[in-house]
C-alpha angles and dihedrals in degrees: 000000000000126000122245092250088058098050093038079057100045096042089055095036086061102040090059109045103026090092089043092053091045091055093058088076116184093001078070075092105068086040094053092052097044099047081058094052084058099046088050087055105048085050096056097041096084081183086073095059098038109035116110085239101056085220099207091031113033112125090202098058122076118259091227077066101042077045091052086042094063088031079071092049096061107359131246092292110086125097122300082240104062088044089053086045097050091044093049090051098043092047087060123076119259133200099218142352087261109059091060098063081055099055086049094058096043087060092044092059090044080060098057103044083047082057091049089045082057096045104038103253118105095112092043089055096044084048090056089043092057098039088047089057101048094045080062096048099085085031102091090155101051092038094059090047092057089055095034093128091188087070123078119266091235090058088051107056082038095067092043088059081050099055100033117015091095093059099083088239118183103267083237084061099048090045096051097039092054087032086061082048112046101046099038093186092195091304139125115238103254082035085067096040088038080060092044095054095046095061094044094055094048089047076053099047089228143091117237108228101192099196111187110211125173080231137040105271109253115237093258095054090046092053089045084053098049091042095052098037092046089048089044101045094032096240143068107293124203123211127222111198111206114180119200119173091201090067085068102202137347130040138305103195123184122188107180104315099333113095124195101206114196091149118144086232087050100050091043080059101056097044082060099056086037087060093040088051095049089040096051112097123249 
């Protein structure tokens, strides 16, 4: 839980420099990953949570020093935008260390659906999130290896590159997916994507609803879906249609991070564990 400081901070900050970060357009780009390269680099820095100062959130410190001290982190060379964004952030009072990496991120990720906004891919991006997502779901083994914070960053966003770079998958996608991975922050790996997801549908205005089907959804189902889901969650609701052969029959629907499983395969799978259950001794 954040402090009200910290939410007071990152509330203003936002209000006042997320238009300015929209209207960068493609250079969104650079920002976001920069941003990242920072938050990576607060979170690393334990000094910076430790030290007497507070460095980065210290009231008592000028900000031409908190701003010296992330000038140190990634150099002078980054865009007059990320500076603006770090010395807004470093001026305001913040409840803990932590709280300001956060608010970094945040940012970071505001960057890069600005970047998709410029480049016409927002939906595309918030589609990919969603599929990525369900494709993990019945994948316990790789998913614990992406947030397996005893292995080495690099092998983790290796594995991901292995698993997914030949998907084509939207450059956003691939940066926030390795991104989720990369820098864990304390957080499992579809936590990260469910979040993700979760922003990009409410830039959009709209809740992404990833049904699973052994065949493509025909138009009519599609409409029956939107009406009901828009009706059930208040708002205008997408639908990702996934299909996947191996489900059999019947429907796999996700809403945020509850799924609703009447799959054949599901079912089938049930029925198993019903029989082992009934067939184990006493």
């Amino acid at each position: 839980m954040r402090g009200e400081a910290s939410r007071i901070a990152d509330r203003e900050s936002r209000d006042s420099l997320a238009p300015k970060l929209r209207d960068t357009h493609e250079d969104a780009w650079r920002i976001g990953n920069e941003l990242f390269t920072i938050t990576s680099a607060l979170d690393n820095n334990i000094q910076l949570e430790r030290s007497e100062e507070r460095a980065l959130t210290d009231p008592s410190r000028p900000t031409a020093d908190k701003v010296a001290v992330f000038k140190e982190m990634v150099g002078d060379q980054v865009h007059p935008m990320t500076t603006e964004i770090m010395t807004d952030l470093v001026s305001r009072r913040w409840s803990r260390a932590r709280d300001i990496a956060n608010a970094v991120e945040d940012f970071g990720v505001d960057a890069m659906m600005y970047y998709a906004d410029a480049t016409d891919s927002t939906l595309q991006v918030s589609i990919e999130l969603s599929r990525l997502h369900s494709s993990l779901l019945n994948l316990p083994v790789v998913r614990s290896k992406l947030y397996d914070d005893q292995a080495p960053s690099e092998v983790r966003v290796k594995l991901f590159r292995e698993l997914f770079g030949d998907k084509n998958l939207n450059k956003v996608t691939m940066r926030l997916a390795e991104h989720a991975t990369c820098n864990l922050r304390r957080r499992r790996y579809l936590e990260t994507i469910q979040w993700l997801i979760k922003k990009f549908s409410r830039h959009m205005g709209q809740s992404m609803i990833t049904v699973t089907t052994a065949a493509p959804l025909k138009e009519e189902q599609i409409k029956r879906l939107i009406d009901v889901y828009s009706a059930k969650v208040g708002r205008q609701v997408h639908i990702n249609s996934v299909v996947d052969p191996t489900v059999l029959g019947g429907m796999r629907i996700q809403v945020g991070d509850e799924v609703t499983d009447n799959t054949v395969v599901a079912q089938l799978q049930n029925l198993h564990r019903r029989v082992q259950t009934e067939a184990s001794p006493v």
